[in-house]
Backbone as CSV, one residue per row, in Angstrom:
resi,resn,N_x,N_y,N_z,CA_x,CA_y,CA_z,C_x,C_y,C_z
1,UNK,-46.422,-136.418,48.171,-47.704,-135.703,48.225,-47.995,-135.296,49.670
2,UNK,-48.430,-134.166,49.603,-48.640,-133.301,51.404,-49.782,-134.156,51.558
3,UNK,-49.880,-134.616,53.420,-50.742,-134.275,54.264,-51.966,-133.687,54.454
4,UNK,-52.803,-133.556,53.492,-53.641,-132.743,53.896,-54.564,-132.882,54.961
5,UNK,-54.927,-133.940,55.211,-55.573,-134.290,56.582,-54.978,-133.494,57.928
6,UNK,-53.451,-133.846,57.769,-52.954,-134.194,59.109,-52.412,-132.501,59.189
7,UNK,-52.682,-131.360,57.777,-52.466,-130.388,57.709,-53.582,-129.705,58.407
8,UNK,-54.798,-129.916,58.192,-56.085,-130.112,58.230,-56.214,-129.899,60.027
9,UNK,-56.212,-130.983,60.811,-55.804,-131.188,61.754,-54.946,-130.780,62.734
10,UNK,-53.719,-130.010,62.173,-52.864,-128.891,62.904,-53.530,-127.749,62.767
11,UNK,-54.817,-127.125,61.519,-54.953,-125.986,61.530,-56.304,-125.874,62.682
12,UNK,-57.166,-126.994,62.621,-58.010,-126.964,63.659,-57.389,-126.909,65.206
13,UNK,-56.295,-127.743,65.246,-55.685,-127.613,66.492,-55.647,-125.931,67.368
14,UNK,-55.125,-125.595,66.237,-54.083,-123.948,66.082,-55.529,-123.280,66.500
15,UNK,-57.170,-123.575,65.902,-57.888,-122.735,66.127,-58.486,-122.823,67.143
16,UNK,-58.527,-124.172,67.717,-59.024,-124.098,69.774,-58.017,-123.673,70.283
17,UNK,-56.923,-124.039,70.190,-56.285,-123.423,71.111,-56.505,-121.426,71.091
18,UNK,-56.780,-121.082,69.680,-56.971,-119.464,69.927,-58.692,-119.411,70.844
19,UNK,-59.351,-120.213,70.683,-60.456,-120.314,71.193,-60.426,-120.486,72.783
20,UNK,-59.395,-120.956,73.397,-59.134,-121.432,74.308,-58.475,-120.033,75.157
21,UNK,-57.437,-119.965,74.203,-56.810,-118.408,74.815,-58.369,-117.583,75.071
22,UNK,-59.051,-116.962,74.159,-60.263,-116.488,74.318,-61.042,-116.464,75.706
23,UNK,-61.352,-117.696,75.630,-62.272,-117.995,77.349,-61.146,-118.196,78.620
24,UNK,-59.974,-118.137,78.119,-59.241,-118.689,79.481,-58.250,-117.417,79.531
25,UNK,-58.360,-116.461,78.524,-56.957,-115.302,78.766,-57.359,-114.359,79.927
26,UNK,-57.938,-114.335,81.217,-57.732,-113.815,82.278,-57.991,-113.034,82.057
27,UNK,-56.786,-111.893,82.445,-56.789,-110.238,82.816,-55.820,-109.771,81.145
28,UNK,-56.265,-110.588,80.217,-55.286,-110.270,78.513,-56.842,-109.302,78.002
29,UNK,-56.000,-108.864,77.449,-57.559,-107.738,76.533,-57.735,-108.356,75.305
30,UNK,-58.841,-107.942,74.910,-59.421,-108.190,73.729,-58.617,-108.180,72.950
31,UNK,-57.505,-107.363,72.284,-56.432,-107.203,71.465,-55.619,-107.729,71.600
32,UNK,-54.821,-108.056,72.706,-53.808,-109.002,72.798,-54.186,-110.271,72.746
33,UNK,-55.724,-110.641,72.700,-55.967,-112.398,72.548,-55.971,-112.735,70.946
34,UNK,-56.497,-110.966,70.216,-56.601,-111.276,69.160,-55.650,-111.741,68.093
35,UNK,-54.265,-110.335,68.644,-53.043,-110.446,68.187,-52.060,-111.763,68.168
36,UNK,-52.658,-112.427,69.819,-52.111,-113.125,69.678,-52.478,-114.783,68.546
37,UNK,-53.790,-114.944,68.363,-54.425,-115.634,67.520,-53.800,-115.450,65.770
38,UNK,-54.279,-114.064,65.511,-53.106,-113.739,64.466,-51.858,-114.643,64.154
39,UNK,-51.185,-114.080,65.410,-49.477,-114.590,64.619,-49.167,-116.204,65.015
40,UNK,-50.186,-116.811,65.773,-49.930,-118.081,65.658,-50.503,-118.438,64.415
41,UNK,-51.290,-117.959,63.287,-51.687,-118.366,62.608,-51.041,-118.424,61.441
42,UNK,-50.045,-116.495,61.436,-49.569,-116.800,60.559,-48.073,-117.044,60.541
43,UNK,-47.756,-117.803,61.716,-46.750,-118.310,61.657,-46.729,-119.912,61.498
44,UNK,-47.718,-120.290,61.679,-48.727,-122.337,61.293,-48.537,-122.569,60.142
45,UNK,-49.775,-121.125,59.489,-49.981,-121.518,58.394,-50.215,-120.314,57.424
46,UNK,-48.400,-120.104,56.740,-48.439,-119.446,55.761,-49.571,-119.174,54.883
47,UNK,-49.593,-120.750,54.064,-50.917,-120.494,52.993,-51.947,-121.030,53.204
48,UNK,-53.000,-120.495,52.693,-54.345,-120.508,53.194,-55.127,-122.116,52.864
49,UNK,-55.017,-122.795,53.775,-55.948,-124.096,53.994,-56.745,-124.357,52.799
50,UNK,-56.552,-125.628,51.992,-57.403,-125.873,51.331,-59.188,-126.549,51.667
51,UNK,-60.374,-125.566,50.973,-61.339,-125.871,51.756,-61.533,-127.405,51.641
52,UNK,-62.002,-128.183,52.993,-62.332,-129.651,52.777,-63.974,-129.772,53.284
53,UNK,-64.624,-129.792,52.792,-65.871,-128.978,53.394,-66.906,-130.416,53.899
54,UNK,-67.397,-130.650,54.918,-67.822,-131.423,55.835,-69.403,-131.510,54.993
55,UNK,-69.877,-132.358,56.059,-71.340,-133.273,55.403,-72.159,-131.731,54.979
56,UNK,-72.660,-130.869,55.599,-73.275,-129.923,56.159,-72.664,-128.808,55.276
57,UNK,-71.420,-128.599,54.540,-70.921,-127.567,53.656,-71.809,-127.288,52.518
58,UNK,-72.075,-126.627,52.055,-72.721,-125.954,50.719,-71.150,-125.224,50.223
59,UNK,-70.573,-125.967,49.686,-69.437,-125.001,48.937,-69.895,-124.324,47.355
60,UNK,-70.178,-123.208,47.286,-70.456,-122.310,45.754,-69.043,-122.410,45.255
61,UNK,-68.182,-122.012,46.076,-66.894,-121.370,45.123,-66.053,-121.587,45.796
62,UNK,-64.659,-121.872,45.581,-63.524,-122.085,46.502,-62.623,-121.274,46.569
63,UNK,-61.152,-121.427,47.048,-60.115,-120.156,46.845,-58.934,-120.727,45.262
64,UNK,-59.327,-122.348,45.309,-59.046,-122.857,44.257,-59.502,-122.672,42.900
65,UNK,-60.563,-122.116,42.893,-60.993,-121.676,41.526,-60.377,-120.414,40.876
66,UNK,-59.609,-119.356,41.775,-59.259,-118.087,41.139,-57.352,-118.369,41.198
67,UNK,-56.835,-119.180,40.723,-55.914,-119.208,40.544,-55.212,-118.111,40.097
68,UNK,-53.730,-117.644,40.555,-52.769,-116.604,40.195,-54.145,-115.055,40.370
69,UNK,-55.041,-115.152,41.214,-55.518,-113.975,42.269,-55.379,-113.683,43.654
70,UNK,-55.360,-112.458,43.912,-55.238,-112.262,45.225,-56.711,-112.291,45.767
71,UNK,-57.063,-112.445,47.073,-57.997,-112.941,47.546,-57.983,-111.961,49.132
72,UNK,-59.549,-111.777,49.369,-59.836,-111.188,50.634,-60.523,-112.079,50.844
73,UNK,-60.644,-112.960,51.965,-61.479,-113.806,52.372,-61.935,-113.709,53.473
74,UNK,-63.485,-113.653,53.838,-63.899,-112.766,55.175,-65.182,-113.738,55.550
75,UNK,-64.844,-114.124,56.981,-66.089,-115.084,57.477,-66.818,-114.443,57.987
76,UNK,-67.888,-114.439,57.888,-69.017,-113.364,58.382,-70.392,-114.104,58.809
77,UNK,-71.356,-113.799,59.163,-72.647,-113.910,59.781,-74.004,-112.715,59.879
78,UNK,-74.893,-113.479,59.274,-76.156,-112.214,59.493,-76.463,-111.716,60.301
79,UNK,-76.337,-112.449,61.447,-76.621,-111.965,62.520,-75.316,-111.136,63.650
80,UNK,-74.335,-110.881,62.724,-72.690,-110.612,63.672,-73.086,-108.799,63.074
81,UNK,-73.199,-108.065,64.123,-73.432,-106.877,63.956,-71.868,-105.657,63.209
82,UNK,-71.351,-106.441,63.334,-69.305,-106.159,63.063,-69.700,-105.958,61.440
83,UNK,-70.585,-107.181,61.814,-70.157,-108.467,59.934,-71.011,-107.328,59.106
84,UNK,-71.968,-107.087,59.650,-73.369,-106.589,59.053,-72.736,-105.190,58.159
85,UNK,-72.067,-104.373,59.460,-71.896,-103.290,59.321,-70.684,-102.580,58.392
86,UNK,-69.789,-103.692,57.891,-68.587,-103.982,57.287,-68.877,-104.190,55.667
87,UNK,-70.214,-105.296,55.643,-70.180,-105.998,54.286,-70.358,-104.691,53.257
88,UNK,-71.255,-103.478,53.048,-70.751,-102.840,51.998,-69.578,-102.212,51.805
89,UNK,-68.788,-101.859,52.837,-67.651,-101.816,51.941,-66.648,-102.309,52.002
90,UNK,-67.267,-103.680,52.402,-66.516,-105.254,51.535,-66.720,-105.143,50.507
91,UNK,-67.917,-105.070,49.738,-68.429,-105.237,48.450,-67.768,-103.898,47.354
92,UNK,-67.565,-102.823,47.796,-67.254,-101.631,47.722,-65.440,-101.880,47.108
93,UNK,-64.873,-102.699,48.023,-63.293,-102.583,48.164,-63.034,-103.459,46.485
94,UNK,-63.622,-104.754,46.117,-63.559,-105.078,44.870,-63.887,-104.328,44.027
95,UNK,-64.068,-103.162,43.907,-64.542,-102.146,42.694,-63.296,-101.610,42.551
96,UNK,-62.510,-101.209,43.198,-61.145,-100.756,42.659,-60.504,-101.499,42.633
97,UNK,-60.531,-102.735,41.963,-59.547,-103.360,41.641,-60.158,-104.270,40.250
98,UNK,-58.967,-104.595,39.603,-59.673,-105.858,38.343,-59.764,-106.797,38.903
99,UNK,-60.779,-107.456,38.499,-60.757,-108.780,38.684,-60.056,-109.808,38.600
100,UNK,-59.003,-109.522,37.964,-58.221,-110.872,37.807,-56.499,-110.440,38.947
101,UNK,-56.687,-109.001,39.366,-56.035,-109.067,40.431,-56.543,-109.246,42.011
102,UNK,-57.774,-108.863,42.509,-58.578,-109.350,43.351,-59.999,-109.436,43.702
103,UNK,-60.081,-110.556,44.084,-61.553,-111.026,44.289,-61.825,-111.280,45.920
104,UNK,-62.814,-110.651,46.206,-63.668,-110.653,47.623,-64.356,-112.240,47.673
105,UNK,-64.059,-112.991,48.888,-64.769,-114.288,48.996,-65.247,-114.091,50.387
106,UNK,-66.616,-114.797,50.543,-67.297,-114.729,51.923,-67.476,-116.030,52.463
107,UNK,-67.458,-116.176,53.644,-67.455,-118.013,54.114,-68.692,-117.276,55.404
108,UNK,-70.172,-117.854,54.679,-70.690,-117.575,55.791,-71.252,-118.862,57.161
109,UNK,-71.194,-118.192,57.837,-71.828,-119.679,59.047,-72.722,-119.520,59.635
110,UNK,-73.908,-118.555,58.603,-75.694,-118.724,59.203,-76.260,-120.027,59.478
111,UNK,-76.573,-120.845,60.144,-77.216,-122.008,59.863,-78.692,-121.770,59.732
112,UNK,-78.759,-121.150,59.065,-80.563,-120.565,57.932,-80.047,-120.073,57.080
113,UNK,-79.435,-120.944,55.842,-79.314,-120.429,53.915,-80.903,-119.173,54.216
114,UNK,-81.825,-119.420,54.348,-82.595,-118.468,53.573,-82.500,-117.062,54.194
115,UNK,-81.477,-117.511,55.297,-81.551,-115.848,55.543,-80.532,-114.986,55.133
116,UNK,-79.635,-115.971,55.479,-78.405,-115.663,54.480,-78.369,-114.837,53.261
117,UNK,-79.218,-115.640,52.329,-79.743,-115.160,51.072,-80.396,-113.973,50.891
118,UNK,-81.549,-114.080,52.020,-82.218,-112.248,52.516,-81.644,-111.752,52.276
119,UNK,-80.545,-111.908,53.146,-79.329,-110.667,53.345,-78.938,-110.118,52.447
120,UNK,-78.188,-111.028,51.359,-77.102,-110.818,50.519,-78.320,-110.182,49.085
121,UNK,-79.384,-110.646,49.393,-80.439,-109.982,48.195,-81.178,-108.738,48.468
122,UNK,-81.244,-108.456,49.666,-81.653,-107.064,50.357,-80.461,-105.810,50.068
123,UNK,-79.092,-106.124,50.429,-77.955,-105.466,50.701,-77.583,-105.802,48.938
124,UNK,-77.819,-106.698,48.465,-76.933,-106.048,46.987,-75.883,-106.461,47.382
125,UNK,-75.872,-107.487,47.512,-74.130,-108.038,47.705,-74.054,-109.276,46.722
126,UNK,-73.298,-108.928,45.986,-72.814,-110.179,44.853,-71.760,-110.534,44.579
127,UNK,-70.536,-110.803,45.660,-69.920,-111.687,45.649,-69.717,-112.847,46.424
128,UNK,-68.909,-113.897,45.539,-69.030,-115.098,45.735,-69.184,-115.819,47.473
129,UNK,-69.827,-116.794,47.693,-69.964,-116.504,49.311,-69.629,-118.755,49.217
130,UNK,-69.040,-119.069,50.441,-68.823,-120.318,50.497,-69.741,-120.527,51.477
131,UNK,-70.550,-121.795,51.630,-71.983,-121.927,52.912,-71.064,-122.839,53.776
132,UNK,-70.731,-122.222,55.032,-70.226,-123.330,55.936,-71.317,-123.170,57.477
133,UNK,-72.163,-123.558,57.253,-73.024,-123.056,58.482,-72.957,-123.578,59.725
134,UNK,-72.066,-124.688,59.893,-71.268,-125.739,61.233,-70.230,-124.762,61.579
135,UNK,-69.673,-123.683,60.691,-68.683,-122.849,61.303,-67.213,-124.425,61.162
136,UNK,-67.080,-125.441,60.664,-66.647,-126.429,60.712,-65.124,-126.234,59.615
137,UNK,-65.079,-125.637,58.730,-64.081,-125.506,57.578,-62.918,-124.661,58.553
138,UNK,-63.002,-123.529,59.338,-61.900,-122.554,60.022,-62.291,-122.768,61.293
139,UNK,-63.297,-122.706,61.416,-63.838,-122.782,62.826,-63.353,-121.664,63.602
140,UNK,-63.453,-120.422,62.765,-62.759,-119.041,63.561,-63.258,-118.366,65.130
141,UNK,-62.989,-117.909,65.574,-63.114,-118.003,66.962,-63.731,-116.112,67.144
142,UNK,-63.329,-115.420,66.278,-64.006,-114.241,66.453,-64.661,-114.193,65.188
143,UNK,-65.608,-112.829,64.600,-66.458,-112.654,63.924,-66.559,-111.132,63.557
144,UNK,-66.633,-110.416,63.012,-65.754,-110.906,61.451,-63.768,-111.164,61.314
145,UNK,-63.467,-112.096,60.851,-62.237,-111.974,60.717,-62.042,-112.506,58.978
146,UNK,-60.722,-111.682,58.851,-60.334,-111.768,57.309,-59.058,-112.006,57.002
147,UNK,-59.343,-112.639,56.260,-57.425,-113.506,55.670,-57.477,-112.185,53.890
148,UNK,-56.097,-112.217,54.202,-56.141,-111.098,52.984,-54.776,-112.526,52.401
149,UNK,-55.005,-112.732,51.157,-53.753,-113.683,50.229,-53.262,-113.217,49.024
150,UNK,-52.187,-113.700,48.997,-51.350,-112.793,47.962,-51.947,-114.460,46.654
151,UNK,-51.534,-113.641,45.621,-51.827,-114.039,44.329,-51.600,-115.963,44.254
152,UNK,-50.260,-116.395,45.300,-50.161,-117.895,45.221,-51.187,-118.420,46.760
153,UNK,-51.892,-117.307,46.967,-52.861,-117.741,48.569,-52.077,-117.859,49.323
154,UNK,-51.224,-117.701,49.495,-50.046,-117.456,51.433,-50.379,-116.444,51.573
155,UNK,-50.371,-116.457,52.798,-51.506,-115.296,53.852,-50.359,-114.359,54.001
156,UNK,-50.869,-113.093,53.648,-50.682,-111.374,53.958,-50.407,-110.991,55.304
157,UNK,-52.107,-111.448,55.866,-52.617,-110.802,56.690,-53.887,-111.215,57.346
158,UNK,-53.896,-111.297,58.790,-55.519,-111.686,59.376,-55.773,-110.833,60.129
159,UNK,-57.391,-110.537,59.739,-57.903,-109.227,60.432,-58.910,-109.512,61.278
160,UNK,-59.151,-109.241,62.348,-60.131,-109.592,63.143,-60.627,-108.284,63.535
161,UNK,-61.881,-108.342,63.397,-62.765,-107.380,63.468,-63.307,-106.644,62.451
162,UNK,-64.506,-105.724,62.504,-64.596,-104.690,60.681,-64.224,-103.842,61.288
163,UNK,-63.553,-103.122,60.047,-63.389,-101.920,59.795,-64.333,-101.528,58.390
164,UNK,-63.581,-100.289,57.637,-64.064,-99.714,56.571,-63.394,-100.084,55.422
165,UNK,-63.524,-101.068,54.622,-62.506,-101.473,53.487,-62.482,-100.608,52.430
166,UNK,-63.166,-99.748,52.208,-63.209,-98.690,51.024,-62.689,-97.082,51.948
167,UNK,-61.705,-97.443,52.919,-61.379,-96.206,53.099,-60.049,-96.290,52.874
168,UNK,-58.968,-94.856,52.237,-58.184,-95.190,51.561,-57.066,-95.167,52.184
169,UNK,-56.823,-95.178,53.134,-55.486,-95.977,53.820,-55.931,-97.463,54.023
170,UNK,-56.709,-98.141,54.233,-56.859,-99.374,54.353,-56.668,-100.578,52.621
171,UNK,-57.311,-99.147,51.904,-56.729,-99.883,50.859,-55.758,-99.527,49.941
172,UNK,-54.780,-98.673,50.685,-53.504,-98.622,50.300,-52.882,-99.607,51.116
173,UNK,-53.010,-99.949,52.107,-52.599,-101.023,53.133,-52.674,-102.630,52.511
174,UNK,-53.858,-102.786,51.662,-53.877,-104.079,50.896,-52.769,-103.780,49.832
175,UNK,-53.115,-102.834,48.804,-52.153,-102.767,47.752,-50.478,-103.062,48.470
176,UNK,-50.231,-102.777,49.485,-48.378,-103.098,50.067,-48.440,-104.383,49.996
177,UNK,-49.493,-104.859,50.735,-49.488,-106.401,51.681,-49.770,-107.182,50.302
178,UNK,-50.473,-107.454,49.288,-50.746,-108.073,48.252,-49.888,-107.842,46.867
179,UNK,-49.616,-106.576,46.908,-48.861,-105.978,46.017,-49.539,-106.181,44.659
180,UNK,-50.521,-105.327,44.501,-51.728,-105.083,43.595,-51.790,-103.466,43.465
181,UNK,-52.608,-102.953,42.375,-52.571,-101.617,42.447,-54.059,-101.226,41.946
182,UNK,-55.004,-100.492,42.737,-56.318,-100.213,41.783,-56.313,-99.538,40.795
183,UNK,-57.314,-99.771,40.384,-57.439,-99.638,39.080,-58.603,-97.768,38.907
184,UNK,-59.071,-97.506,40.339,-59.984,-96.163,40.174,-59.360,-95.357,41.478
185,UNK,-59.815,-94.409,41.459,-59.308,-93.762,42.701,-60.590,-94.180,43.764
186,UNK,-59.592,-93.663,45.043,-60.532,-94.421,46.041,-61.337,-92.878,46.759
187,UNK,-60.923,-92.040,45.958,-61.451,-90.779,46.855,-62.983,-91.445,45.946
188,UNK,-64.305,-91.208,46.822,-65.438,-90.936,47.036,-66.518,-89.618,46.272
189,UNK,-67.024,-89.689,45.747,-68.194,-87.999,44.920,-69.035,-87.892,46.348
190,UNK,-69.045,-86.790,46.509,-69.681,-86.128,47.677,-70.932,-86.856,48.188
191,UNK,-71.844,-87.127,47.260,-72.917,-87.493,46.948,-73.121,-89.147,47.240
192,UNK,-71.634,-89.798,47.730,-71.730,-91.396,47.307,-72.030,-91.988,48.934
193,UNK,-72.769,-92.925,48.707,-73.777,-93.504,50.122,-71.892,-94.198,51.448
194,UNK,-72.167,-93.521,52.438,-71.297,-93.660,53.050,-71.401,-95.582,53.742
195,UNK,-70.115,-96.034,54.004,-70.418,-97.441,54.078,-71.210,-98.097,54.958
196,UNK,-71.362,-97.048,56.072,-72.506,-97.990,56.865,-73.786,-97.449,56.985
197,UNK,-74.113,-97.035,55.594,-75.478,-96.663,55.023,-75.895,-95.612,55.868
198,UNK,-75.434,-94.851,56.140,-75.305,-93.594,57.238,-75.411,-92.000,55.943
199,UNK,-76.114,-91.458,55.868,-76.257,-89.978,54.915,-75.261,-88.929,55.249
Protein backbone atom coordinates (compact mmCIF):
# COMPACT_ATOMS: atom_id res chain seq x y z
CA UNK A 1 0.00 0.00 0.00
CA UNK A 2 1.48 3.63 -1.17
CA UNK A 3 2.68 6.27 1.10
CA UNK A 4 0.38 8.65 1.11
CA UNK A 5 1.65 10.81 3.76
CA UNK A 6 5.16 10.67 2.81
CA UNK A 7 3.62 11.26 -0.93
CA UNK A 8 1.84 14.06 0.63
CA UNK A 9 4.98 15.51 1.95
CA UNK A 10 7.18 15.34 -1.27
CA UNK A 11 4.31 17.22 -2.99
CA UNK A 12 4.37 20.04 -0.38
CA UNK A 13 8.09 19.93 -0.50
CA UNK A 14 8.01 20.33 -4.50
CA UNK A 15 5.57 23.40 -3.73
CA UNK A 16 8.02 25.70 -1.47
CA UNK A 17 10.56 25.03 -3.16
CA UNK A 18 8.47 26.60 -6.44
CA UNK A 19 7.57 29.24 -3.86
CA UNK A 20 11.01 29.73 -3.06
CA UNK A 21 12.20 29.92 -6.71
CA UNK A 22 9.40 32.76 -6.80
CA UNK A 23 10.89 35.20 -4.09
CA UNK A 24 14.48 34.18 -4.62
CA UNK A 25 14.62 33.83 -8.75
CA UNK A 26 16.63 37.13 -9.15
CA UNK A 27 16.93 38.49 -12.62
CA UNK A 28 14.45 34.91 -13.94
CA UNK A 29 11.07 36.37 -15.35
CA UNK A 30 7.86 35.68 -14.48
CA UNK A 31 7.65 32.83 -17.10
CA UNK A 32 10.59 31.09 -16.59
CA UNK A 33 9.77 30.78 -12.66
CA UNK A 34 6.52 29.67 -13.83
CA UNK A 35 7.70 27.15 -16.39
CA UNK A 36 9.93 26.20 -14.29
CA UNK A 37 7.35 25.25 -11.33
CA UNK A 38 5.37 23.43 -14.05
CA UNK A 39 7.79 20.77 -15.02
CA UNK A 40 9.01 20.08 -11.63
CA UNK A 41 5.63 19.25 -11.00
CA UNK A 42 4.97 17.36 -13.67
CA UNK A 43 7.79 15.49 -13.54
CA UNK A 44 7.10 14.70 -9.16
CA UNK A 45 3.93 14.15 -9.70
CA UNK A 46 2.38 12.52 -12.62
CA UNK A 47 -1.05 11.98 -10.94
CA UNK A 48 -2.92 14.33 -9.26
CA UNK A 49 -2.55 14.20 -5.27
CA UNK A 50 -5.16 12.73 -3.43
CA UNK A 51 -7.15 15.55 -1.49
CA UNK A 52 -6.21 15.07 2.41
CA UNK A 53 -7.94 18.05 3.60
CA UNK A 54 -6.71 19.67 7.01
CA UNK A 55 -8.77 20.85 10.23
CA UNK A 56 -9.96 24.11 8.36
CA UNK A 57 -10.98 22.16 4.83
CA UNK A 58 -14.65 22.30 3.85
CA UNK A 59 -14.30 19.53 1.20
CA UNK A 60 -17.91 19.52 -1.12
CA UNK A 61 -16.49 17.25 -3.72
CA UNK A 62 -13.28 15.56 -4.51
CA UNK A 63 -11.37 14.43 -7.75
CA UNK A 64 -12.25 10.93 -6.31
CA UNK A 65 -15.77 11.10 -6.80
CA UNK A 66 -15.74 11.40 -10.80
CA UNK A 67 -14.02 8.34 -11.51
CA UNK A 68 -12.93 7.28 -15.32
CA UNK A 69 -13.43 11.53 -15.98
CA UNK A 70 -11.27 13.92 -17.16
CA UNK A 71 -10.95 16.80 -14.91
CA UNK A 72 -9.94 20.67 -15.10
CA UNK A 73 -9.05 21.58 -11.79
CA UNK A 74 -8.47 25.32 -11.12
CA UNK A 75 -7.51 27.07 -7.73
CA UNK A 76 -8.86 30.31 -7.69
CA UNK A 77 -9.80 33.27 -5.28
CA UNK A 78 -12.42 36.16 -5.12
CA UNK A 79 -10.36 38.40 -4.66
CA UNK A 80 -7.40 37.16 -7.54
CA UNK A 81 -8.33 39.54 -10.38
CA UNK A 82 -6.73 36.64 -13.10
CA UNK A 83 -9.25 34.25 -11.16
CA UNK A 84 -12.19 36.68 -11.38
CA UNK A 85 -11.74 37.40 -14.90
CA UNK A 86 -11.25 33.70 -16.18
CA UNK A 87 -14.16 32.00 -14.12
CA UNK A 88 -16.90 32.46 -16.92
CA UNK A 89 -15.31 30.87 -19.30
CA UNK A 90 -14.30 28.30 -16.92
CA UNK A 91 -17.86 27.70 -16.48
CA UNK A 92 -18.42 28.16 -20.27
CA UNK A 93 -15.56 25.41 -21.27
CA UNK A 94 -17.83 22.45 -19.47
CA UNK A 95 -20.67 23.13 -21.86
CA UNK A 96 -18.96 21.54 -24.69
CA UNK A 97 -18.32 18.68 -23.35
CA UNK A 98 -20.51 15.63 -21.61
CA UNK A 99 -20.32 15.19 -18.51
CA UNK A 100 -19.12 12.04 -18.04
CA UNK A 101 -16.11 13.03 -20.26
CA UNK A 102 -15.26 16.31 -18.37
CA UNK A 103 -15.96 18.04 -15.36
CA UNK A 104 -14.66 21.60 -14.18
CA UNK A 105 -13.54 21.47 -10.30
CA UNK A 106 -12.65 24.67 -8.28
CA UNK A 107 -10.40 24.58 -5.04
CA UNK A 108 -11.08 27.90 -3.62
CA UNK A 109 -8.79 29.63 -0.78
CA UNK A 110 -11.13 32.69 0.26
CA UNK A 111 -10.88 32.56 3.93
CA UNK A 112 -14.65 34.24 3.99
CA UNK A 113 -17.09 31.07 2.68
CA UNK A 114 -19.67 33.91 2.50
CA UNK A 115 -18.00 35.63 0.02
CA UNK A 116 -17.02 33.02 -1.80
CA UNK A 117 -20.58 32.07 -2.10
CA UNK A 118 -21.46 35.90 -3.23
CA UNK A 119 -19.41 35.25 -5.85
CA UNK A 120 -20.28 32.02 -7.20
CA UNK A 121 -24.23 33.19 -6.68
CA UNK A 122 -23.81 36.63 -8.31
CA UNK A 123 -21.66 35.16 -11.40
CA UNK A 124 -23.87 31.99 -11.94
CA UNK A 125 -21.27 29.68 -11.44
CA UNK A 126 -22.32 26.11 -10.64
CA UNK A 127 -19.70 24.01 -10.59
CA UNK A 128 -18.46 21.91 -8.05
CA UNK A 129 -15.94 24.02 -5.86
CA UNK A 130 -13.61 22.23 -2.92
CA UNK A 131 -13.27 25.00 0.34
CA UNK A 132 -9.59 25.03 1.16
CA UNK A 133 -9.29 28.51 2.64
CA UNK A 134 -5.59 27.79 4.53
CA UNK A 135 -4.56 27.48 0.80
CA UNK A 136 -3.14 24.14 2.85
CA UNK A 137 -4.26 21.01 0.36
CA UNK A 138 -1.62 22.42 -2.88
CA UNK A 139 -0.52 25.27 -1.34
CA UNK A 140 -0.02 26.73 -4.99
CA UNK A 141 2.24 29.49 -5.22
CA UNK A 142 0.60 31.50 -8.13
CA UNK A 143 -3.14 32.31 -8.71
CA UNK A 144 -4.99 31.17 -10.92
CA UNK A 145 -3.29 27.94 -11.78
CA UNK A 146 -4.89 24.74 -13.37
CA UNK A 147 -4.12 21.06 -13.49
CA UNK A 148 -5.93 19.72 -16.59
CA UNK A 149 -6.20 15.31 -15.90
CA UNK A 150 -6.73 12.79 -18.15
CA UNK A 151 -9.62 10.34 -17.38
CA UNK A 152 -7.20 8.01 -14.70
CA UNK A 153 -6.20 11.86 -13.05
CA UNK A 154 -2.34 11.88 -14.22
CA UNK A 155 -1.72 15.28 -15.04
CA UNK A 156 -1.90 16.62 -18.81
CA UNK A 157 -1.00 19.79 -17.98
CA UNK A 158 -0.44 22.89 -15.43
CA UNK A 159 -1.49 26.21 -16.27
CA UNK A 160 -0.60 29.13 -14.49
CA UNK A 161 -2.32 32.06 -15.10
CA UNK A 162 -6.10 32.82 -16.97
CA UNK A 163 -6.61 32.78 -20.08
CA UNK A 164 -9.96 32.29 -22.15
CA UNK A 165 -11.13 28.61 -21.82
CA UNK A 166 -14.01 28.87 -24.26
CA UNK A 167 -11.77 30.07 -26.98
CA UNK A 168 -11.29 27.53 -29.61
CA UNK A 169 -7.78 26.77 -29.88
CA UNK A 170 -7.52 26.42 -26.20
CA UNK A 171 -10.09 24.00 -26.34
CA UNK A 172 -8.87 22.14 -29.05
CA UNK A 173 -5.65 22.15 -26.99
CA UNK A 174 -7.58 20.22 -24.06
CA UNK A 175 -9.28 17.81 -26.48
CA UNK A 176 -5.17 16.59 -27.66
CA UNK A 177 -3.93 16.76 -24.03
CA UNK A 178 -7.04 14.75 -22.48
CA UNK A 179 -8.09 13.14 -25.53
CA UNK A 180 -11.85 13.97 -25.29
CA UNK A 181 -13.91 15.42 -28.06
CA UNK A 182 -16.91 18.11 -27.59
CA UNK A 183 -19.80 17.48 -27.96
CA UNK A 184 -21.10 21.40 -29.59
CA UNK A 185 -19.18 23.59 -31.62
CA UNK A 186 -17.15 26.10 -29.97
CA UNK A 187 -17.75 28.87 -32.57
CA UNK A 188 -19.93 31.50 -30.50
CA UNK A 189 -23.78 33.38 -32.05
CA UNK A 190 -22.85 36.87 -32.55
CA UNK A 191 -25.07 37.91 -29.93
CA UNK A 192 -23.34 35.55 -27.06
CA UNK A 193 -21.94 37.61 -23.85
CA UNK A 194 -18.15 37.68 -24.46
CA UNK A 195 -16.10 35.98 -21.45
CA UNK A 196 -15.04 38.77 -19.57
CA UNK A 197 -18.49 40.21 -19.57
CA UNK A 198 -17.24 42.85 -21.99
CA UNK A 199 -20.31 43.74 -25.01
Amino acid sequence: MPDTNAARRQFLQLIMLGMAGYVLGGCKSEGQLESEFRNRFLQNFPKFPRFQPGEHTAVLHSPTSYSGVALVVNIWASWCGPCVYEMPSLQKLGTFFKPEDLQIIGINVDKDFNLMREFLLRNQLNFPVVLDPANEMLRAPYLPSTFLLRRDHTIAQVFVGDRDWSDPSVISEIEKLLAIKRQVPTKLPDNSPRADGLS
